[in-house]
DOKOLVEX-828465 format. One record per residue: y negated, z, x negated of N, C-alpha, C in turn. Coordinates in steps of 0.05 Angstrom, whole numbers, padded with zeros to 5 digits, always signed. Layout:
BEGIN
YZXYZXYZX/...
END
This chain:
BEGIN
+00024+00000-00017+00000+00000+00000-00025+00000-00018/-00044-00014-00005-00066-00016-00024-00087+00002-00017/-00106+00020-00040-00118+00033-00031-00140+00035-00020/-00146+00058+00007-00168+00053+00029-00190+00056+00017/-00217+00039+00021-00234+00052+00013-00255+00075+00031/-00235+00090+00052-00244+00109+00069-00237+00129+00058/-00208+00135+00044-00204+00154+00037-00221+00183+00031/-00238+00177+00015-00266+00185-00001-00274+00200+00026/-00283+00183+00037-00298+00181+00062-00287+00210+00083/-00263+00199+00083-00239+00213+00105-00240+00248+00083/-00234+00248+00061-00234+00281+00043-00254+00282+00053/-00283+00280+00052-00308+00285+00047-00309+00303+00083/-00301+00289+00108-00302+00296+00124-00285+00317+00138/-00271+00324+00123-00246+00348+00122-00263+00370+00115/-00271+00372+00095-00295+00386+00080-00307+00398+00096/-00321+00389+00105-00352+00398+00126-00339+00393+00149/-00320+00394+00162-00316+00400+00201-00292+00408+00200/-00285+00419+00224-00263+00431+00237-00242+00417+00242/-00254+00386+00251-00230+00371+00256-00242+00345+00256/-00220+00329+00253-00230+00294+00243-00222+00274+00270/-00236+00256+00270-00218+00238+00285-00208+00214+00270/-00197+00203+00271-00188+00176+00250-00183+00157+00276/-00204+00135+00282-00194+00118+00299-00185+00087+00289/-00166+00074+00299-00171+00048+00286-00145+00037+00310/-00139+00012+00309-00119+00001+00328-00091+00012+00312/-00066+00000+00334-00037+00007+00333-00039-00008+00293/-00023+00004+00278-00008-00004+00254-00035-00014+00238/-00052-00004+00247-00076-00017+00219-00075+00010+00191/-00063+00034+00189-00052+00047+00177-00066+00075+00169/-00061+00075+00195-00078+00106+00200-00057+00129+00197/-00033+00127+00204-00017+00154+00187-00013+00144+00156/-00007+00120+00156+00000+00125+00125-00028+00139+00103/-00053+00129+00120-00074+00140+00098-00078+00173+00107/-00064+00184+00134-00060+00206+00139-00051+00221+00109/-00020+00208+00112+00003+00230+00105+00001+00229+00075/-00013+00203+00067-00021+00210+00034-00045+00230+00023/-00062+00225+00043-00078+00252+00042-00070+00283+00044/-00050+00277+00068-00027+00307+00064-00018+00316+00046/-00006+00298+00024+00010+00299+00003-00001+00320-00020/-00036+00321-00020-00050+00336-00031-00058+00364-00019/-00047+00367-00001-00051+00398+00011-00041+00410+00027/-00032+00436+00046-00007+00445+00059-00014+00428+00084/+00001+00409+00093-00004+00401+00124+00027+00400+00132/+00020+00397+00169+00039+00392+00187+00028+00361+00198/+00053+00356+00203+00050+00328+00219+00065+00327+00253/+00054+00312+00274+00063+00311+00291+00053+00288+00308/+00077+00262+00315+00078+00235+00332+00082+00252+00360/+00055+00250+00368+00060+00250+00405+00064+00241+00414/+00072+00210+00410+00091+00192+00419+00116+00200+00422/+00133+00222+00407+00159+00220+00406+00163+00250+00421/+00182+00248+00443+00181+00274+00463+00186+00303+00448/+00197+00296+00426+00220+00322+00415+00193+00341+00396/+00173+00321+00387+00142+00328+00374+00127+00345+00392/+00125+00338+00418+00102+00344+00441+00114+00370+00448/+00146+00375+00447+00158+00402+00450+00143+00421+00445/+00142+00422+00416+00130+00434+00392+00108+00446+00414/+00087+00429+00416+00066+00436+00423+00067+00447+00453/+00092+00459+00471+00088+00473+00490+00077+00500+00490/+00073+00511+00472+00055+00533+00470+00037+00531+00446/+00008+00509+00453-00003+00508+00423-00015+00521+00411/-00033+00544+00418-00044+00557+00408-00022+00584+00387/-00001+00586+00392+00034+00592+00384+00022+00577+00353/+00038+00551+00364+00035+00537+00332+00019+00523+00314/-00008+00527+00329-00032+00526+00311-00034+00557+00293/-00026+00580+00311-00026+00594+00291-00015+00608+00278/+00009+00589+00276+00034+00592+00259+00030+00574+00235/+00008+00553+00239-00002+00530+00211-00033+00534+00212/-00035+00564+00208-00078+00566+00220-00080+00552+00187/-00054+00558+00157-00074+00553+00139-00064+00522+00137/-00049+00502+00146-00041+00478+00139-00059+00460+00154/-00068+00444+00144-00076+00410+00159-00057+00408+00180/-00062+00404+00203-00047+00398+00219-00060+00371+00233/-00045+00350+00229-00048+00325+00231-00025+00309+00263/-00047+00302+00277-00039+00301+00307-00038+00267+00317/-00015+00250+00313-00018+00235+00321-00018+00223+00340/-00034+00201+00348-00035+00186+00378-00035+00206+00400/-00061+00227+00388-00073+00254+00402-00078+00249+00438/-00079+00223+00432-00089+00219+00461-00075+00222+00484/-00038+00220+00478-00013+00219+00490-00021+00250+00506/-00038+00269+00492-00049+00290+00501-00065+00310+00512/-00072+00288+00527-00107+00300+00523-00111+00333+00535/-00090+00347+00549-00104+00372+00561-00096+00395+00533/-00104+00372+00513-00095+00390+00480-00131+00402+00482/-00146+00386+00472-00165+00391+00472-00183+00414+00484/-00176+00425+00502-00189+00447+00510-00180+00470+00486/-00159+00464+00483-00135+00491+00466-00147+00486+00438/-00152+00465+00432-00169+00464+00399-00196+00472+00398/-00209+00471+00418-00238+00474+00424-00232+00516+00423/-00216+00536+00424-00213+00561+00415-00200+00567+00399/-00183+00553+00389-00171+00552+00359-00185+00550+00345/-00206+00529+00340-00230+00525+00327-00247+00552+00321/-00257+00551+00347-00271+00578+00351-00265+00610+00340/-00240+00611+00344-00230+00628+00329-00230+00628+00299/-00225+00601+00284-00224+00600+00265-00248+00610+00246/-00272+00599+00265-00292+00596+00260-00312+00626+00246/-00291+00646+00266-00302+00675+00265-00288+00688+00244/-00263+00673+00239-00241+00683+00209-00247+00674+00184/-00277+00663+00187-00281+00640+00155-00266+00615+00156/-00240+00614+00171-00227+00585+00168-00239+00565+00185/-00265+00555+00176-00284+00531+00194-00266+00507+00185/-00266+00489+00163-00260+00466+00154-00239+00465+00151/-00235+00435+00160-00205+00420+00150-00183+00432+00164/-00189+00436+00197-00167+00444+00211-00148+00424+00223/-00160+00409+00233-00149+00382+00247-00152+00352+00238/-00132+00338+00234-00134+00303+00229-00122+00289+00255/-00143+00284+00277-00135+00271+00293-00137+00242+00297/-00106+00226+00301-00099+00200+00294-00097+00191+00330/-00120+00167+00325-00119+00158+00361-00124+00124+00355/-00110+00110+00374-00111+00084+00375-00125+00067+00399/-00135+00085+00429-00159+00087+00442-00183+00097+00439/-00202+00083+00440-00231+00091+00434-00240+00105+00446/-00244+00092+00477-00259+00109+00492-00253+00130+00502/-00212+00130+00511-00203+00156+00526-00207+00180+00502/-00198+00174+00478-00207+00188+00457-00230+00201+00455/-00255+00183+00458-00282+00200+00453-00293+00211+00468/-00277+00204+00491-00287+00222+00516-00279+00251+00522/-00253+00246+00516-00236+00278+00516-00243+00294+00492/-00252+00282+00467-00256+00296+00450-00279+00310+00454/-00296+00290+00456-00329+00291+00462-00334+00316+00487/-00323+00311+00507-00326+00338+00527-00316+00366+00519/-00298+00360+00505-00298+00392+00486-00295+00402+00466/-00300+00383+00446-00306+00395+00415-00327+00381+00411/-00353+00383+00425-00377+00378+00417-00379+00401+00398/-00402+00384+00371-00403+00397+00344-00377+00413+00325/-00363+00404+00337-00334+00415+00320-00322+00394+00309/-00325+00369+00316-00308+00349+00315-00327+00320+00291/-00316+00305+00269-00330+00280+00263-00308+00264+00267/-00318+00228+00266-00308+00202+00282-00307+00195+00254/-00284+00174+00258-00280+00161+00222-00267+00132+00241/-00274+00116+00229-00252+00093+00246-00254+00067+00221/-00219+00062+00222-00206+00047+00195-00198+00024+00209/-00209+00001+00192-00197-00030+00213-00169-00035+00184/-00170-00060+00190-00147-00072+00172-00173-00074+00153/-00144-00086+00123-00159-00083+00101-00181-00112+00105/-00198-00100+00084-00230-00119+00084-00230-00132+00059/-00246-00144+00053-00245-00165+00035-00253-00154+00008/-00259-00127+00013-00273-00092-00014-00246-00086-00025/-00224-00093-00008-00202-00072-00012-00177-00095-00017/-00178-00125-00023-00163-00138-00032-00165-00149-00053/-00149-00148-00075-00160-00175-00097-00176-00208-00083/-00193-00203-00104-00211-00233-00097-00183-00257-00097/-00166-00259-00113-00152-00280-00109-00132-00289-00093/-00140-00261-00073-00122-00263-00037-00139-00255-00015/-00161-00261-00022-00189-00267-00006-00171-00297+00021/-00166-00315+00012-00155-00333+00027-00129-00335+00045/-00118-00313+00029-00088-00305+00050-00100-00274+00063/-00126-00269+00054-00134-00238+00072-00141-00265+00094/-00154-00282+00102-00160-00298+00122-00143-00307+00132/-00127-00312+00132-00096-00328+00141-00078-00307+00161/-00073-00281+00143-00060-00271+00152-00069-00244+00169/-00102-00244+00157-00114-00220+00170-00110-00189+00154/-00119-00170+00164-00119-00149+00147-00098-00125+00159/-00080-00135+00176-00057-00117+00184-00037-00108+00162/-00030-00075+00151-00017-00084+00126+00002-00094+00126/+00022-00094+00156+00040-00107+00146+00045-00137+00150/+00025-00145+00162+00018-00179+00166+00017-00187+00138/-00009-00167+00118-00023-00180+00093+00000-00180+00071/+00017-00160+00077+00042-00155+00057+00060-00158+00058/+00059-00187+00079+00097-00188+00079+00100-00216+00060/+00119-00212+00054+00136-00229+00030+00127-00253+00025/+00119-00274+00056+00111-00295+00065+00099-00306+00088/+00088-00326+00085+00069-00341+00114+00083-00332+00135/+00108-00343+00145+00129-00347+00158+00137-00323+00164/+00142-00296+00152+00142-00268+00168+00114-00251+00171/+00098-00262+00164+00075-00250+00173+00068-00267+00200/+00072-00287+00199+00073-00300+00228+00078-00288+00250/+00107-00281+00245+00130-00276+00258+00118-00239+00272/+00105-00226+00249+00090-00196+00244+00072-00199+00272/+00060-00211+00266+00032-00212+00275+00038-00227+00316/+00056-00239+00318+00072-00248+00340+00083-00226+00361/+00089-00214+00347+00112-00195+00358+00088-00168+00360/+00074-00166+00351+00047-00137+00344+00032-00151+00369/+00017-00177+00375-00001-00180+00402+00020-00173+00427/+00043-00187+00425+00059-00184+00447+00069-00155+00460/+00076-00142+00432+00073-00110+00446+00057-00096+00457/+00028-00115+00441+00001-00093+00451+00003-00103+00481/-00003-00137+00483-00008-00140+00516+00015-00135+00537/+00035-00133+00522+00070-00125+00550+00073-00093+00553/+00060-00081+00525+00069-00059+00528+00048-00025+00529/+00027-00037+00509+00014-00009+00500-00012-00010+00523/-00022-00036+00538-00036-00050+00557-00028-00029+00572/-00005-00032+00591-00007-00009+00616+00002+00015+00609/+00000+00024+00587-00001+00046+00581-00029+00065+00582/-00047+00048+00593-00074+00055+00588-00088+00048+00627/-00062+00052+00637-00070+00044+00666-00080+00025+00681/-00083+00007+00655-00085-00030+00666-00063-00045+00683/-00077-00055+00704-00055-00068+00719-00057-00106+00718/-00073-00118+00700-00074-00140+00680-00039-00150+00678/-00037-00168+00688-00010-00187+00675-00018-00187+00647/+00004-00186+00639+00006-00198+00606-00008-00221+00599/+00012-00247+00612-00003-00275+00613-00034-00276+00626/-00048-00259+00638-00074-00267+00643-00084-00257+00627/-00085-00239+00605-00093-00220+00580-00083-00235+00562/-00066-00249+00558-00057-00267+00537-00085-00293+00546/-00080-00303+00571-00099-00324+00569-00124-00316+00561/-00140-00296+00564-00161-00283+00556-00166-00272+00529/-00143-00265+00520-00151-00263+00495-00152-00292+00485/-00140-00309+00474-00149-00337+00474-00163-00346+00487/-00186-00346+00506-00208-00353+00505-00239-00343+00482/-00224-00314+00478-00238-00296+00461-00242-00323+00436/-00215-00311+00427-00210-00312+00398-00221-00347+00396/-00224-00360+00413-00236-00389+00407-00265-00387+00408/-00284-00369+00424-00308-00360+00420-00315-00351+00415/-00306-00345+00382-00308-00326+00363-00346-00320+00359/-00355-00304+00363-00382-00295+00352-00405-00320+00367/-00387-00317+00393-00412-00335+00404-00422-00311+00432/-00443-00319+00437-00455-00307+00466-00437-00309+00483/-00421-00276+00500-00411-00279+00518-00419-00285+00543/-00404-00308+00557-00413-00321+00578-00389-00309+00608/-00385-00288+00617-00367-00281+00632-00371-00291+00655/-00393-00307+00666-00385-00326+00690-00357-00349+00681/-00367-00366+00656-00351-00383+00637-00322-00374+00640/-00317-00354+00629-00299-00338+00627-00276-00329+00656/-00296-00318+00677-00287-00325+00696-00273-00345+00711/-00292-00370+00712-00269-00394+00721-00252-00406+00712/-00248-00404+00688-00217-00401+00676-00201-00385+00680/-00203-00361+00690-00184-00339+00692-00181-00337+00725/-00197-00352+00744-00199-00352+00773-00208-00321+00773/-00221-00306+00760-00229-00282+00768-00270-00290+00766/-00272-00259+00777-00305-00266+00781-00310-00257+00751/-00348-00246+00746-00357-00241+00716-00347-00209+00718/-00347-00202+00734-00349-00169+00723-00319-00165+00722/-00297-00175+00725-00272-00174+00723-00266-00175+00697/-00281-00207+00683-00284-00207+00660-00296-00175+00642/-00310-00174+00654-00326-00145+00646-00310-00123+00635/-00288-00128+00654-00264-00100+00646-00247-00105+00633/-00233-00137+00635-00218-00146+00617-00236-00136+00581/-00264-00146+00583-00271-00142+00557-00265-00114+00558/-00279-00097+00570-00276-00065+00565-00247-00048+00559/-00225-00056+00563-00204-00055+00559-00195-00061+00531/-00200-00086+00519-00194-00101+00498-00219-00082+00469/-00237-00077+00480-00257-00057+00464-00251-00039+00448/-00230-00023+00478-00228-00001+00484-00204+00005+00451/-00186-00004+00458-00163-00019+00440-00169-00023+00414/-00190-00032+00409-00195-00033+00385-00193-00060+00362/-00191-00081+00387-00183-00108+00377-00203-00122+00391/-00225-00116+00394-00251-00142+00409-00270-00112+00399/-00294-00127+00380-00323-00120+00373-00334-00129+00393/-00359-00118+00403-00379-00122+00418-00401-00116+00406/-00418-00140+00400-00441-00140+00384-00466-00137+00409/-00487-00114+00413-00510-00119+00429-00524-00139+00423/-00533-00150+00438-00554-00165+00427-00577-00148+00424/-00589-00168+00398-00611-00155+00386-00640-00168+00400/-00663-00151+00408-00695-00155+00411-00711-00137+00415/-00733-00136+00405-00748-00118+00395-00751-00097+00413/-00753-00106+00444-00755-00094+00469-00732-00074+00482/-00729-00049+00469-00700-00050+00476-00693-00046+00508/-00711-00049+00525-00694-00056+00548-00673-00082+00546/-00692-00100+00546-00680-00135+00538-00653-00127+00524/-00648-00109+00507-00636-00112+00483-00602-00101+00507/-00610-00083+00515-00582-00069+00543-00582-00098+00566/-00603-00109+00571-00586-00131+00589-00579-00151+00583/-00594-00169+00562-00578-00192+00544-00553-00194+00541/-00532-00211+00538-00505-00226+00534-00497-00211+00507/-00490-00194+00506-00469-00185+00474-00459-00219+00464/-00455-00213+00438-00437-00227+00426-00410-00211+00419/-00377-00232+00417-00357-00217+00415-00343-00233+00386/-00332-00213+00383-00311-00219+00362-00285-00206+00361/-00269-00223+00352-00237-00212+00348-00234-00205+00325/-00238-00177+00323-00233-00155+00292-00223-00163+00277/-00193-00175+00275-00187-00185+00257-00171-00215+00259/-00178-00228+00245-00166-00266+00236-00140-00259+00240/-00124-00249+00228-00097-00257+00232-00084-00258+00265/-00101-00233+00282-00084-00235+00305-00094-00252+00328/-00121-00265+00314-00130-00292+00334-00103-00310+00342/-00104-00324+00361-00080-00337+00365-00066-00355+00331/-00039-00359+00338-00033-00375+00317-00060-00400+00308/-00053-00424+00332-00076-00442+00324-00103-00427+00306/-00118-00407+00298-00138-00406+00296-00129-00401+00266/-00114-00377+00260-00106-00359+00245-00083-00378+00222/-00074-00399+00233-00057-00412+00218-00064-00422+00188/-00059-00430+00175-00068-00448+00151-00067-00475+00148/-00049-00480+00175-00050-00508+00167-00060-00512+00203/-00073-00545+00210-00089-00543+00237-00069-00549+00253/-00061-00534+00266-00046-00531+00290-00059-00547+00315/-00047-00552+00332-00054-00576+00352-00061-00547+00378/-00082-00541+00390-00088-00531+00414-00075-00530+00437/-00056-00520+00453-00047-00523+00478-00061-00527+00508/-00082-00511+00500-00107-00506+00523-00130-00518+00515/-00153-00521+00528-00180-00517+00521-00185-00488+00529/-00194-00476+00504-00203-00453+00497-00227-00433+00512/-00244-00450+00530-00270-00446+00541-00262-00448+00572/-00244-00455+00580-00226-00458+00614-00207-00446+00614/-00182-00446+00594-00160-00431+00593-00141-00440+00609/-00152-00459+00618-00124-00484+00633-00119-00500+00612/-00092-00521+00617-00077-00536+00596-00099-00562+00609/-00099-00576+00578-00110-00599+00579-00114-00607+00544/-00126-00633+00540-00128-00644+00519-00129-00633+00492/-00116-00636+00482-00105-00618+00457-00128-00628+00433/-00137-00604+00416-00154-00616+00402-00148-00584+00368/-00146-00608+00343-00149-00585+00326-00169-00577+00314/-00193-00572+00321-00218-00562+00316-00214-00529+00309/-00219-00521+00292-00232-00498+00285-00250-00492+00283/-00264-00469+00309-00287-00463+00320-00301-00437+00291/
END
């Protein structure tokens, strides 16, 4: 694994707060830069994804202060949210024992349900850290062109070859939209979130037009609206405000969007070599195939 240049970043914020958040999407490598940070000091680890982990935590205030002196490092925190109240007096307590810093490393792959639950009860206890795939700081210059190809997923950027990072990167959108999608209470078909994200990823960093958007998807603009807010949310679509001096103007103006990272734009975009289009990209219906890279 190549090294983060958050790390720094991520110690520094251990330091000075009670507890961290580490946000970034599914597998961009937020435990691994966890558990190597662990490696340097007493921590616990725990996937709240996995039932036999969340056990653990049936009585947490029990086993927070059975690890009051270890890092206790909480993944995919969000699987939890009525945790949060229970850290918000653990904290507190700590707070009155001298043990303020470096109690919690919280690992979340939703943005918003994340900063909301956090945000409502560890105001001032809590800092935000959020890690994308690797950047163009954190690769050798002379894979600057396969960091474009394949994107900055580590295990997209580090697999052996074109052809299984393909294959990586294939199988990673398909889970997100079949599977981690309604896990978040979206009732979105796959295939209409599939067609939508390919409209994205072909309007890369242009003015969003969600009427546009709409009649390709037979939905209205504000449908589009939630589709984007969903996809935000996730951690795989930037939303740029638009910028003017006025900042009212600046809240009703058209955002610009972008897909975080190249490699998981559809194949056609992300490929190396020009792949022939299935759709037009701006309707999202099948029609005249064209290999333009937007």
């Amino acid at each position: 694994m190549l090294p983060r240049r958050l790390s720094a970043r991520l110690n520094h914020l251990l330091s000075h707060s009670p507890a961290v958040v580490l946000l970034g999407p599914r597998q961009v490598g937020k435990t691994t830069l966890a558990l190597e940070l662990s490696a340097a000091r007493p921590s616990v680890y725990l996937d709240l994804e996995d039932e036999d982990e969340r056990v653990k935590l049936s009585n947490p205030v029990r086993y927070f202060a059975d690890h009051e002196s270890d890092l206790v490092i909480l993944d995919e925190v969000h699987r939890v949210p009525e945790l949060f109240q229970r850290l918000r007096g653990v904290i507190d307590r700590g707070r009155r024992q001298s043990k303020e810093n470096g109690r919690f490393l919280l690992l979340g792959s939703a943005a918003m349900d994340l900063l909301r639950q956090s945000g409502e009860s560890l105001a001032g206890r809590i800092s935000y850290l959020e890690l994308g795939p690797f950047d163009a700081l954190e690769v050798p210059i002379a894979a600057t062109e396969t960091l474009w190809v394949r994107g900055g997923f580590p295990r997209s950027f580090l697999a052996e070859n074109d052809a299984l990072s393909m294959e990586w990167r294939r199988n990673f959108m398909r889970t997100y939209l079949e599977r981690d999608v309604p896990q978040f209470g979206s009732r979105i078909s796959a295939e209409t979130l599939r067609r939508f994200w390919t409209m994205l990823a072909h309007n890369q960093a242009q003015v969003l037009n969600a009427a546009n958007l709409g009649r390709g998807l037979g939905v209205d603009g504000k449908t589009v609206a939630g589709y984007l807010d969903l996809l935000v949310d996730l951690l795989l679509v930037r939303r740029l405000p638009a910028w003017h001096q006025n900042v009212g103007k600046r809240l009703v103006k058209s955002p610009k969007v972008y897909v975080r990272d190249s490699g998981i734009a559809p194949p056609s975009l992300a490929s190396a070599t020009k792949k022939l289009c299935s759709v037009i990209p701006s309707s999202g219906r099948p029609g005249k195939a064209s290999s333009s890279r937007r």
